[in-house]
C-alpha angles and dihedrals in degrees: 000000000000122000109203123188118202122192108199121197112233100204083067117098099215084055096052081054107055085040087059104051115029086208082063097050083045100061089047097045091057095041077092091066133065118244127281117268102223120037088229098055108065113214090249094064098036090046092038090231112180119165135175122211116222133195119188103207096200100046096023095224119158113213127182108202105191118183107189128148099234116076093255115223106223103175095105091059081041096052093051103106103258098348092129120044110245117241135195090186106044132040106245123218094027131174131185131182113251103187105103097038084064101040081052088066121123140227101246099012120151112223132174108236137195125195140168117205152173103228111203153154137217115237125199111249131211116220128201100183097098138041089256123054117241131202120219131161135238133184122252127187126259114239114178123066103226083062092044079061103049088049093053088054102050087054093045082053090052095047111052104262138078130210117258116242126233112233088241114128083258141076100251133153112237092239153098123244108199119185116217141190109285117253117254131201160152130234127174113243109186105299089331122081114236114217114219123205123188132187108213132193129183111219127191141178153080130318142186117212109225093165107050091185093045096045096049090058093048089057093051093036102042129212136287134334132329095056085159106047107055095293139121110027112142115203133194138202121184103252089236083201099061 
């Protein structure tokens, strides 16, 4: 498992653009992967590429994190004119290997967590193409708070942690639940363009792993839906406190 950290630079209009259509950011992003083996297997799924786009509103610096289990190559995003900001400081673009720290993990550890999802549901569909009607399903976003919380406990349930509580007299995650602009983009669809729409919400907070297994697969496999388009990425922070 690899952890990459990419710095744009905003002024770029290559940038503007992928920041603009998450089907855009997509395709560069995995300009630093070889293609899929099988058609019906994207790279993103065979590679186990999750990334997380993040704006820093006082400095205004982009930065791209990607987790994948293949070393990514990303000379030919480094090699765009300007793409990425130039930095004196940090080394930019940077990758690291992850797996140990994972591997490391324990039963019962508190961690600070970030993560950045697309909270849905599926919805039961009707269908008037046949004789018969048929029923099929399709996922809607998840608008109210309250029900962004009780999605992200029943994942954390799934996947081996728990959210911490606040001693408060109530029954409240310790975390912060940020909306953010949807995400917007284009995908070809035959000869017709298909619009995409994501919610997204920015959660943040503390957890406790009570599956170690599951939890360690989370982490590689991310949350939710969206996956190719900037969702999913768990990460994790030791809680120094604790």
């Amino acid at each position: 498992m690899y952890l990459s950290r990419l710095i744009l630079n905003p002024r770029n209009r290559l940038v503007q653009k992928d920041l603009s259509d998450c089907q855009d950011l997509h395709r560069t992003i995995l300009k630093a992967f070889p293609q899929a083996d099988k058609v019906d297997t994207g790279a993103r799924a065979q590679f186990g590429i999750l990334y997380r786009l993040e704006n820093n509103n006082h400095s205004g610096q982009v930065t791209v994190l990607v987790q994948s289990k293949l070393l990514p190559n990303w000379q030919a995003i480094a090699s765009i004119p300007g793409y990425l900001l130039e930095t004196s400081q940090l080394q930019n673009p940077s990758c690291k290997p992850i797996a140990n720290l994972y591997q490391q993990l324990k039963l019962g550890s508190h961690l600070i967590f970030r993560l950045r999802a697309n909270p849905t549901r599926k919805t039961k569909v009707q269908s008037n193409n046949t004789e018969q009607a048929k029923q099929s399903s399709k996922r809607v976003e998840i608008y109210k708070e309250s029900d962004q919380l009780a999605w992200l406990h029943r994942k954390a349930t799934q996947g081996g942690f728990r959210l911490l509580s606040l001693k408060l007299g109530k029954d409240l995650a310790n975390l912060q639940v940020q909306p953010t602009a949807k995400d917007i983009g284009w995908r070809k669809n035959g000869n017709e363009s298909q619009k995409l729409t994501f919610g997204a919400v920015l959660f943040q907070g503390e957890l406790e792993i009570t599956n170690l297994e599951k939890f360690q697969q989370t982490l590689i496999n991310g949350i939710g839906s969206g996956k190719s388009y900037g969702f999913g990425l768990l990460s994790i922070a030791a809680n120094t406190i604790s």
